[in-house]
N, C-alpha and C positions, 0 to 999 in steps of 0.2 A: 235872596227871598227867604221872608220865615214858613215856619213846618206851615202853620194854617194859610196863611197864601197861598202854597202849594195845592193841601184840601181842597180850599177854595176854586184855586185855578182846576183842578180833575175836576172838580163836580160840577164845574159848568159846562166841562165836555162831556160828562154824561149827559146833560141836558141837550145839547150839541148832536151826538150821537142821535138822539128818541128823536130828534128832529130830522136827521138825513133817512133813519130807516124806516120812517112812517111818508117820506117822500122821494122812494129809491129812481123818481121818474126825473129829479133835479140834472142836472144837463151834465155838470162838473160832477156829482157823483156819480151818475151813471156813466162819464167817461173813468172813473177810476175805477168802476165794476168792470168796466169792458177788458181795461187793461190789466187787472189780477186776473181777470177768468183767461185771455189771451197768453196769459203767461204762465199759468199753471191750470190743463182740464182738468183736476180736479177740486178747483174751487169755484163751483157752481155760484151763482148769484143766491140761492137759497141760501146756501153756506155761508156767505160770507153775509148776509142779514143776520144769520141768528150770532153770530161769531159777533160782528157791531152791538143787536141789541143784548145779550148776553154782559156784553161790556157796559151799557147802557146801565143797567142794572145793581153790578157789582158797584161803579164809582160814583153811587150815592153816598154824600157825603155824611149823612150816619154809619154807611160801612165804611169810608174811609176813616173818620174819629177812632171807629171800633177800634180797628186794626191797629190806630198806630199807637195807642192808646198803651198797649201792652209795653211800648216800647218807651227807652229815653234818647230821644233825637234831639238836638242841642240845635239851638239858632245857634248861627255867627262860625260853625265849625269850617273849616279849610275844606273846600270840595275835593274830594279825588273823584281817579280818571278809571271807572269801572268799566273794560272788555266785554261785552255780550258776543260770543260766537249763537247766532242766532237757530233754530231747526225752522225748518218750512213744512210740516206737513199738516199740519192745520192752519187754515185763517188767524194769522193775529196770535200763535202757539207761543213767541215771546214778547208777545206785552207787559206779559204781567214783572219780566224780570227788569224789562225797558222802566215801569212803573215804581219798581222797586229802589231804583236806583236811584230817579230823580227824588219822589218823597221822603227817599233817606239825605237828600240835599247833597250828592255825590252825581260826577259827571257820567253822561253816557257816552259812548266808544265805541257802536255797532259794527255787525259784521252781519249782515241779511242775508240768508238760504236764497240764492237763487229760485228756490220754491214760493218764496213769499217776499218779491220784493218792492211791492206796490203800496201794501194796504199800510204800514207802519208810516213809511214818510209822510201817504196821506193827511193820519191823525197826526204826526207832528208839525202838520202843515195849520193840522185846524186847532191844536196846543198851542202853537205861533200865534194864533190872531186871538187869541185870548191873554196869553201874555209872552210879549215880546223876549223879557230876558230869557225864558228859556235858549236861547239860539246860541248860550254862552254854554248851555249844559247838554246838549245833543249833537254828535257828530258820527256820518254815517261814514264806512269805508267800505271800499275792496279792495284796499292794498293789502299789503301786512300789518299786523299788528302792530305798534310799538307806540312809548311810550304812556303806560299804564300804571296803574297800582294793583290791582286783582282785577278776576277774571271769572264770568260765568259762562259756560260752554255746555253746549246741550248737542246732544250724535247720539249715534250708536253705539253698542259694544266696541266695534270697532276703530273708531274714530275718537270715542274715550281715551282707548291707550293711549291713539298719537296727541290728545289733549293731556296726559295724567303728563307724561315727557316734554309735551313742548313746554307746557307751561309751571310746571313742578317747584320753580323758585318762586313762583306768585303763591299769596292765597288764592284760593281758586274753591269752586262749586264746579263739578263737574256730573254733569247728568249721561246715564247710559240707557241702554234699550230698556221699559218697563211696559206690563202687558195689566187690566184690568178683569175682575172677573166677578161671576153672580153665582149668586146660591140660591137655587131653586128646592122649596120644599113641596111643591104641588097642591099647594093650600092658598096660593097666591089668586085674586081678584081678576078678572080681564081688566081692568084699569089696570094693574098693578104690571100686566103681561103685556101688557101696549105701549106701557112704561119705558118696559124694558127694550122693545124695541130701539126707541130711541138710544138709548146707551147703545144698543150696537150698530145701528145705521148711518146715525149723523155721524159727517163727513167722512160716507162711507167706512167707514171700521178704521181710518189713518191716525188717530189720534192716540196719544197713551193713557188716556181718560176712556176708549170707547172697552165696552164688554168681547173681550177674543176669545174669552172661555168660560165657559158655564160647568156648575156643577147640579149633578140632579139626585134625587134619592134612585135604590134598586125598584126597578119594575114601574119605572115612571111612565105616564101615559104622556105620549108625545103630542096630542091632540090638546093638549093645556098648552104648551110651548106654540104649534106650527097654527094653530089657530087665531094668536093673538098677533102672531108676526104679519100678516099678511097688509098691513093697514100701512105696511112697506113696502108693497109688491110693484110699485111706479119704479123703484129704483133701478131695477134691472131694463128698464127705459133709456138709464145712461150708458152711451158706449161703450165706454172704457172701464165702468162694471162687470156690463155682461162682458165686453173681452175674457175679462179676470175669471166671471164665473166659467164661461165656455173650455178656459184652459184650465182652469184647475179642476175643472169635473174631468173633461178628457184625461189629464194626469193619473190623476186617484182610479178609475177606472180601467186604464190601461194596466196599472198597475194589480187589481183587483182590489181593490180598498172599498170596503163596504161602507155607504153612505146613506146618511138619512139627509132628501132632495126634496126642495119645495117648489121649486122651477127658478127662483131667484135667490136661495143662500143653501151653503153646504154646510150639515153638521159633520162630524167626526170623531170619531173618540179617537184620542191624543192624549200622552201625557204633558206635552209643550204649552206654552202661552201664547204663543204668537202666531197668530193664523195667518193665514193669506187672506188677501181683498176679498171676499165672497164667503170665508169660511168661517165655522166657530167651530173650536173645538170645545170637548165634552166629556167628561167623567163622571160616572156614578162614584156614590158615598155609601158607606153600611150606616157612619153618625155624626152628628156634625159635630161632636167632641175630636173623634179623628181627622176630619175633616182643618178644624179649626187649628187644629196641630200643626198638619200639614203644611197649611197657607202661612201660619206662622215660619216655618220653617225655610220658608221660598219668600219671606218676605221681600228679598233684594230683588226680585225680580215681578213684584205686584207692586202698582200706582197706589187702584183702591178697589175696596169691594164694595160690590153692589147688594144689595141683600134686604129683607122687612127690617132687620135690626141695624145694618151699617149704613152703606150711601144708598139713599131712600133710591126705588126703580125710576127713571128719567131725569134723576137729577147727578148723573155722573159727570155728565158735559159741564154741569155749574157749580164751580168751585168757587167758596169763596178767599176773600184775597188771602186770611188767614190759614188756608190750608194747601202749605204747598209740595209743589214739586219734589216726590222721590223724599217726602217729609222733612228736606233740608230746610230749616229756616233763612230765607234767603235775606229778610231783613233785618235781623241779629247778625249774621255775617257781615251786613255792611256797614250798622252803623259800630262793630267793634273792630273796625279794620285799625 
């Protein structure tokens, strides 16, 4: 298949896509909502709508041009056989590397998160009946790995190392634990503060796109922040939220750790990134000169910032294709293999 076939072929699954999430009542979709959500509670039907149209959006095929535009992808090159160690904590979290691989006219080699292992075959299912030959360039496993060319792997800290090791003679991309965070100057809009919401709520705070820690100036009035949050306050409706909140309040508590409580999310000042489900953590700033120093400094361990000047409030969840993961260019890696 040439590069623009390919365009061609994604951008009619965006069109595809706007079709099944403006009709989520369709029988065969709504059996494959039944079964992500059965398989994983925390991918709500909500979730995994906005996670579809989200993607709906991105693979219009003026953002696909954009994207690859940058790049020199050759018809007629020898396909290789690209590994995805998949993560599951969001809806659909490796599509874009599943995307990357085919557009660069190199094979997929998955390896699915038991966390998320419904929704991708889905869309490969409905990639299929738009164009057949891909079934020559997708293949899913759970065995072991082998026979590959390089390898993208996404984990945690932990799960890195045994990825840096397993796979060490491959090229490889390996993704580890990154946490997102916002800079509050208290000059910000209630639109702007409802915003931000959203970067920290959708798909409960599990994402490495959502906001787990905020920055405020001294003597910040908390009534700017806890005021606009509230237009989130259904979420602690879900079980296995409140669980999270119920025990990390009891923890912090037990412990005496002073909190700032809005009945469904905990602040905390931390100097860490990575909160727990329910919680954000929180530092004041004397300037954002220091401040920007800082973040610079810890950059290995920030996605992206949310902020008036960096990634606009409620648009953390939507990246486009061109900005990616942990800033590694994933589609220069593939087509210089």
């Amino acid at each position: 298949m040439k590069l623009q076939e390919r365009i061609n072929d994604f951008a009619k699954l965006s069109s595809q896509l706007k079709m099944l999430v403006s009709n989520p009542d369709n029988e065969t979709f709504q059996s494959v909502l039944n079964l992500a959500k059965a398989n994983n509670g925390w991918f709500i039907e909500e979730n995994i709508i906005h996670a579809l149209n989200s993607w709906s959006e991105v693979l219009q095929k003026n953002n696909l041009e954009k994207w690859v535009s940058n790049y020199q992808i050759k018809d007629g090159m020898v396909p290789k056989t690209i590994a995805i160690v998949m993560a599951g904590n969001i809806p659909l979290v490796g599509f874009h590397d599943f995307l990357s691989v085919l557009i660069s006219g190199n094979r997929v080699l998955a390896k699915l998160s038991s966390n998320d292992k419904i929704l991708l075959p889905f869309l490969t299912s409905e990639i299929l009946k738009i164009e057949a030959r891909f079934a020559d360039y997708i293949t899913f496993t759970d065995e072991k790995l082998e026979n590959f060319d390089a390898v993208i792997a996404t984990g945690s800290n932990n799960t890195a190392t045994y990825f840096d090791y397993y796979f060490s003679k491959y090229p490889h991309i390996i993704r580890k634990n990154r946490n997102s965070v916002a800079i509050i100057s208290g000059e910000e809009t209630p639109q702007q503060m409802e915003a931000l919401s959203e970067d920290i709520f959708r798909y409960f705070g599990l994402g490495c796109r959502n906001v787990s820690k905020i920055y405020v100036p001294e003597k910040y009035d908390w009534n700017h922040f806890f005021n606009n949050m509230f237009v989130q306050k259904q979420i602690i409706n879900n079980h296995k939220y409140a669980n999270n909140y119920d025990y990390n309040k009891a923890v912090y508590l037990m412990s005496n750790i002073k909190l700032l409580d809005n009945e469904f999310m905990l602040l905390k000042n931390d100097k860490g990134f990575s909160s727990p489900i329910s919680v954000v953590f929180y530092e004041n700033y004397e300037s954002k000169e220091t401040l920007r120093a800082k973040l610079l400094s810890e950059k290995e361990k920030i996605q992206c910032v949310v902020s008036a000047t960096d990634v606009p409030f409620g648009e953390a969840q939507n990246p486009q294709l061109w900005e990616y993961a942990d800033g590694v260019d994933t589609l220069d890696f593939l087509i210089n293999l």
